[in-house]
Structures are given as C-alpha cells and as structure tokens.
N, C-alpha and C positions, 0 to 999 in steps of 0.2 A: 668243306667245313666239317670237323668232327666235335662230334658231344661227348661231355663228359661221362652221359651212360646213353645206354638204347635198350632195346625191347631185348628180350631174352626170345634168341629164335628157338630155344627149346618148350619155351612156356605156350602151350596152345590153350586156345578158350576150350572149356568143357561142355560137351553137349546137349546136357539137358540146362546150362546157364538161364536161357533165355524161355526156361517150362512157365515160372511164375509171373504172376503178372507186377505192375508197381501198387495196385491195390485190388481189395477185396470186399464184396458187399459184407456190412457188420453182424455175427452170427448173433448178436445180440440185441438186435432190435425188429422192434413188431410193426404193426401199422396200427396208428393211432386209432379207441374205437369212435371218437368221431370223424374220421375221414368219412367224406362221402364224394364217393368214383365221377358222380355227374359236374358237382362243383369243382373237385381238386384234384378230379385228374387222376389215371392210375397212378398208385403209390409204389415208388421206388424206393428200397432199403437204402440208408447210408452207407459210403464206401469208408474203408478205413487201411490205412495202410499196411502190407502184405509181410510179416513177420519175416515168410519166407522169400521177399525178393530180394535180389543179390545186388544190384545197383548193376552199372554200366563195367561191363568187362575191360580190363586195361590188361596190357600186359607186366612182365612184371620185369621192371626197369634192373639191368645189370651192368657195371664199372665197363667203360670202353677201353679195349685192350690196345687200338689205333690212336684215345687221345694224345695228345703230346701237351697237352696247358695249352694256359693263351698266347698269342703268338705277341713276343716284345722286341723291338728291337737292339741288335749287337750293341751294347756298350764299347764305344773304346775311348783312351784315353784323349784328353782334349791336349792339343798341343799348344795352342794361346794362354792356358790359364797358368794364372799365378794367385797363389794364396796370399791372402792380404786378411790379417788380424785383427787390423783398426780400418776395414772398410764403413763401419757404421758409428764412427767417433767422428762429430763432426766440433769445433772449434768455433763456429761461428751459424747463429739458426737464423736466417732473415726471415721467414716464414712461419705461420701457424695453420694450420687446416681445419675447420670446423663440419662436419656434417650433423645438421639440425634437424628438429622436426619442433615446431614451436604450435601450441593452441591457440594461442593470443599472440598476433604479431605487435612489433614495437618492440622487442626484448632488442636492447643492444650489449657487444661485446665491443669491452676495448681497453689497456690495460693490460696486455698480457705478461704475464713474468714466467719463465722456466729457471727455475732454483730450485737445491737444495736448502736454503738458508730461510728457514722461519720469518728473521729478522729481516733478510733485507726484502720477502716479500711484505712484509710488517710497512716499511718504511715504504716501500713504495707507493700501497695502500694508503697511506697518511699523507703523500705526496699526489694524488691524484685523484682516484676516487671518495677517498675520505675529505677532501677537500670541496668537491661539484656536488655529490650526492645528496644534498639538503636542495638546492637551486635546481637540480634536474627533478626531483619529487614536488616538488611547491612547480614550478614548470607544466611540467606535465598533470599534475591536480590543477593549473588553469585551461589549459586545453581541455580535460575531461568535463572542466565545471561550462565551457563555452559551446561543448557539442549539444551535454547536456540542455543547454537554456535554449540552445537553438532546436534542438529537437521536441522542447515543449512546446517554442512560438510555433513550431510547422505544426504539433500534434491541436494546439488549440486553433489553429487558424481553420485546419482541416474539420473540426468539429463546428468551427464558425460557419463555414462553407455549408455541411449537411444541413446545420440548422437551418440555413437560410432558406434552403433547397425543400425544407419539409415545411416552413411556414410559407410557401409559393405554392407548394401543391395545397394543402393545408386553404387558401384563399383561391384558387380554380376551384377545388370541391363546394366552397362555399359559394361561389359566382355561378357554378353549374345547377348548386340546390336554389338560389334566388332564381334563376331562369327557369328554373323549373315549375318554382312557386308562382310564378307572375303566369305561367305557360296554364297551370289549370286553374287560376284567378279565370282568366281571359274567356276557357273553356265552360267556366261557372256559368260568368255573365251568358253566353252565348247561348247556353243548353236555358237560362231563363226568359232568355228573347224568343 
C-alpha cells in the first residue's frame, strides 16, 4: 500500500528539540504572605506553559514519488447494454410509495391523483374527499368525545376507589384511638383499686 506522502528521509529531529520542557514554574509568582509551612504544606510556585517548548517532533511530510492514486477498477465496455431514452416514462402508475413519520397516529391517506391538470385534481377532490370529509370529522369527534367520557368515568371511579381507601384507614385510626382510650379508662380504674 502506498501513501500519498511520507516522511521526508532527509528531515531529521534536531538535537537540542527535546532541551525544554512542556512547562515552567511562573517567574512571576510569590508565595502568599499568609501561607503557613506547618498547615499548608511547602509552597510550590505555579507552572505556566513554556514559551520556549516546541511541541512533539513530526517529521516533515513530502509528495510520494511511488504513489499511483487509488486503485479503481478497468472500465470496459458492457456488451448487453442498450440505450433506452424513455426507460423512466411509464404509461400506466398502479402504485404510490409513502414513507411517514407521523406524531399523532390516525392520519389517513387515500385519494391519490398524479396530474398535471389543476382541474381534474379539483374535480376529483369534489368527487371524494370533498364529499366524506364532514361525516369523517363529526365521526371521529364522536370517537374522541367517547374516549374522552370514558377516560373521566375511570379517572372518577379511581378517585372513588382512594377515597374509600382513606376513609377505611381514616376509621382503623379511629377504632385504634377508641381502643386505646378504653385501654387507659381500664388502667385509671385499676391504678384506683
């Protein structure tokens, strides 16, 4: 496999490259005069990055004289083909293709007309969907108004149900404190006997 470039074998790293470091303590900072060595510890100056570091040595990339490009295969002529003009005129479309992405399911398609003609998608329109479209909106506003009613009987039944469930505990609390009251009655009398 050959690359487009590679390392220049004439470029070598130079020797003092790697003298500096990637940082240096900051020639501009003191140690605070409240440090104190026993609490916080010797004080180490801040480091700051080294003006003079070079970064990572690379070499220095030159045109390959061995590339040849990518490698594509010989083209040759096809012997089966024959040119055809009106391969994508078709005369008659029995099919339409949809690919959806819907928020709300329930959207229907149906109806479809491929034309140039204003008019007769006009007239189609008046022949089908212009004619259901009131009966399917009054339709489906009875469906929504029946989830709806049904989803209030379940949301009130369900708040029936806790009630019922809070005035039961609501009457054990009350049957717990009478037992209790009758329990140091009992204890009264006895502590007076």
């Amino acid at each position: 496999y050959q690359r487009r470039v590679h390392g220049d074998p004439e470029d070598k790293k130079p020797s003092d490259w790697d003298d500096e470091p990637e940082t240096i303590v900051d020639p501009d900072a003191s140690q605070p005069e409240d440090w104190d060595e026993e609490e916080d510890g010797e004080w180490e100056a801040p480091t700051i990055s080294n003006p003079k570091f070079k970064g990572e040595w690379k070499q220095k990339m030159i045109p390959n004289p061995d590339y040849k490009g990518e490698w594509a295969p010989k083209d040759i002529p096809n012997p089966d083909y024959v040119a055809d003009d009106k391969l994508a005129h078709y005369e008659d479309i029995a099919a339409v293709g949809f690919d959806l992405w819907q928020v709300k399911s329930g959207t229907i398609f149906d109806n479809i007309i491929l034309t140039d003609s204003v008019d007769e998608a006009k007239a189609l329109y008046d022949e089908t969907t212009g004619k259901t479209k009131d009966g399917e909106r009054a339709m489906r506003d009875k469906i929504e108004d029946e989830k709806r009613q049904k989803e209030e009987e379940e949301r009130k039944a369900r708040e029936a149900e806790e009630k019922k469930d809070e005035d039961e505990d609501e009457d054990e609390d009350e049957d717990e404190e009478e037992d209790e009251d009758e329990e140091e009655e009992e204890d009264k009398k006895k502590d007076e006997l």
